[in-house]
N, C-alpha and C positions, 0 to 999 in steps of 0.2 A: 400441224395437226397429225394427231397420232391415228393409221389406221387400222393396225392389226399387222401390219406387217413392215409399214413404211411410214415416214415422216417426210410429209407434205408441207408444201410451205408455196405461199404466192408471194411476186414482187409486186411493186405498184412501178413510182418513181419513170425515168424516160419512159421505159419497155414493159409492157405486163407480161409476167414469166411464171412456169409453174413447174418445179423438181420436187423432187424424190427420193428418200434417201434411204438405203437397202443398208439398217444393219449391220446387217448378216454375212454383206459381203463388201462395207462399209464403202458402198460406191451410190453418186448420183445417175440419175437421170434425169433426162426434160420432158415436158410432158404437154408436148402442141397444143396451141389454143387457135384453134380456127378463125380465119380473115372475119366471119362474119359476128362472130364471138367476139373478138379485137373492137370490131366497129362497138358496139354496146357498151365499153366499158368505159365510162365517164374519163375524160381528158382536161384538165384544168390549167393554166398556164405550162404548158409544158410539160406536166405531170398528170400519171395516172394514179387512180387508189386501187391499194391494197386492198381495201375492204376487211370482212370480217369474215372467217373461217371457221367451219366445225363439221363433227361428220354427225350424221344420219345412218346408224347403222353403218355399210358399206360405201352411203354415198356423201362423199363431199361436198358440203354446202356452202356459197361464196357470194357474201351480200358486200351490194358495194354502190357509191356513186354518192353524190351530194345532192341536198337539199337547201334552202333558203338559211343562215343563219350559223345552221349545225350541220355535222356529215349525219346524213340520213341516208337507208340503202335505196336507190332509188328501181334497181333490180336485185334477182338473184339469179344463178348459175347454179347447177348439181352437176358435180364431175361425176366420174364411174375410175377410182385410181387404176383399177385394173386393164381397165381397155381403153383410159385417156378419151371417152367419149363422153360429149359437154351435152347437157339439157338447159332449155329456158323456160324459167316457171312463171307460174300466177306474178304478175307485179305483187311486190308485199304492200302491206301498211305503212303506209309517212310512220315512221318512227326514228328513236335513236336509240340505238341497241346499248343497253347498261350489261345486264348477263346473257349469252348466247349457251344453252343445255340443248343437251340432245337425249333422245331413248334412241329406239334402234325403227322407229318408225316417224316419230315428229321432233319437229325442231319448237324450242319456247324460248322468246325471244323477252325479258324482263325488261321494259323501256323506261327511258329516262325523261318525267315527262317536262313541261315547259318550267321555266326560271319564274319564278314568284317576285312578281316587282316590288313588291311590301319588305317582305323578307331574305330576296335574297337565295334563295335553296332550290337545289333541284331534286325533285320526287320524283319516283318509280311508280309511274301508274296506273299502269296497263298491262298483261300480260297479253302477249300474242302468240299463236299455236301456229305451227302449218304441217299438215297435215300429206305426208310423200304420198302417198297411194294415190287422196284425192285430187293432189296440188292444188290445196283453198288451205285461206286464213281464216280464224275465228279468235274472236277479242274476249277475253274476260277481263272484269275489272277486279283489284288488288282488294286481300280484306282491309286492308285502310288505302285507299287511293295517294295517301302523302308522306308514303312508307320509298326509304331505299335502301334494301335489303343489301346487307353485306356480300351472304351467303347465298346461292344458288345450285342445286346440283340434285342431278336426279338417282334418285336410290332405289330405283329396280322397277317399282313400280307407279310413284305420284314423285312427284316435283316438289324441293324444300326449299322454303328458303327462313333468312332468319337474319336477325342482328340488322347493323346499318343507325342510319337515323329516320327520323321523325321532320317531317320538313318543318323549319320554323322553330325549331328546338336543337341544339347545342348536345341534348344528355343521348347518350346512346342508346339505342331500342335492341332487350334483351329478346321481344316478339319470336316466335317461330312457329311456320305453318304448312302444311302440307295441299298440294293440288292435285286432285284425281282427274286426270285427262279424259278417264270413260266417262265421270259422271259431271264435267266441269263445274267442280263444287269444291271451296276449301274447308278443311280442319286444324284449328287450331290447337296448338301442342304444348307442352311443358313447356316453359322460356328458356333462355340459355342459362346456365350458372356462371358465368362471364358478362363482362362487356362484350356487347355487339361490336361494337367502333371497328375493332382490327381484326375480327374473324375471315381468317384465310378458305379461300375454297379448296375442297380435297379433290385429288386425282385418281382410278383408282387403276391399279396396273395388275392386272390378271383377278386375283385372291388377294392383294395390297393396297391399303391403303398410302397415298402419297402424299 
């Protein structure tokens, strides 16, 4: 995870570990995770998870731990990279994270929702918000609840998403729609002039697109 100045990165595997890497002066650092933090983080035969990683503005967000089936986050963590000092939030939503976006004050979390015994497919159902300031979740449902959006990414001010499929269908969904966080309400947009199917998520690095 990129934060503005450093490139974060957690282990799972024997050890849960979290470094840093400066750049600038292209050296790491480790970045202590407290015994009592240690203790929280789901341990499975021998192994810990990684979990799922993104920032929040300045704060790094770190959902992690299994569920019944599927890796589901069973908590989260917010680091602070600057001072290495750990927070424990709201338990999130049972979900299973498809897209992880951030603005610079909420995390949206695009879930993947249950397998379709008929057909087979797994749809994107739910949006999930959480909200730093308040630390609460709030669910909205997808304008087609059987949509799994290729694309994810937020463009300054609503959340896009677009392309993917259609659960139950084969043909690629050219769909694209926009999510206003203040008024949780979507807007439906121009479709893509492509296939959906293999639409890449863009990165964007200062004024660049990546």
């Amino acid at each position: 995870v990129w934060t503005g100045q450093e490139v974060v990165i957690t282990q799972g595997g024997a050890t849960p570990l979290v470094a840093a890497f400066d750049p600038a002066s292209f050296t790491w650092r480790t970045i202590p995770i407290p015994k009592d933090i240690v203790s929280t983080w789901p341990h499975e035969g021998g192994s810990y998870d990684p979990g799922w990683q993104t920032m929040i503005g300045d704060t790094m967000a770190v959902m992690f731990g299994k569920g019944s089936g599927v890796s589901l986050p069973a908590s989260m963590l917010l680091l602070d990279p600057a001072t290495g000092n750990w927070t424990q939030t709201t338990v999130p939503p049972t979900l299973a994270p498809f897209h992880l976006v951030a603005s610079s004050t909420q995390l949206f979390v695009v879930e993947s929702g249950d397998v379709d015994t008929t057909t087979g497919c797994l749809g994107a159902t739910q949006l999930h918000t959480y909200d730093l300031a308040s630390d609460s979740w709030t669910e909205t449902q997808l304008p087609n609840g059987n949509w799994q959006p290729a694309l994810a990414v937020w463009e300054g001010d609503r959340l896009l998403l677009a392309g993917g499929f259609q659960c139950g269908s084969s043909q690629p969904v050219r769909a694209a729609a926009l999510f206003d966080p203040t008024t949780d309400t979507w807007s439906e947009i121009a479709s893509l002039p492509l296939d959906g199917e293999g639409v890449a998520t863009p990165a964007a690095v200062t004024d660049t697109m990546v």
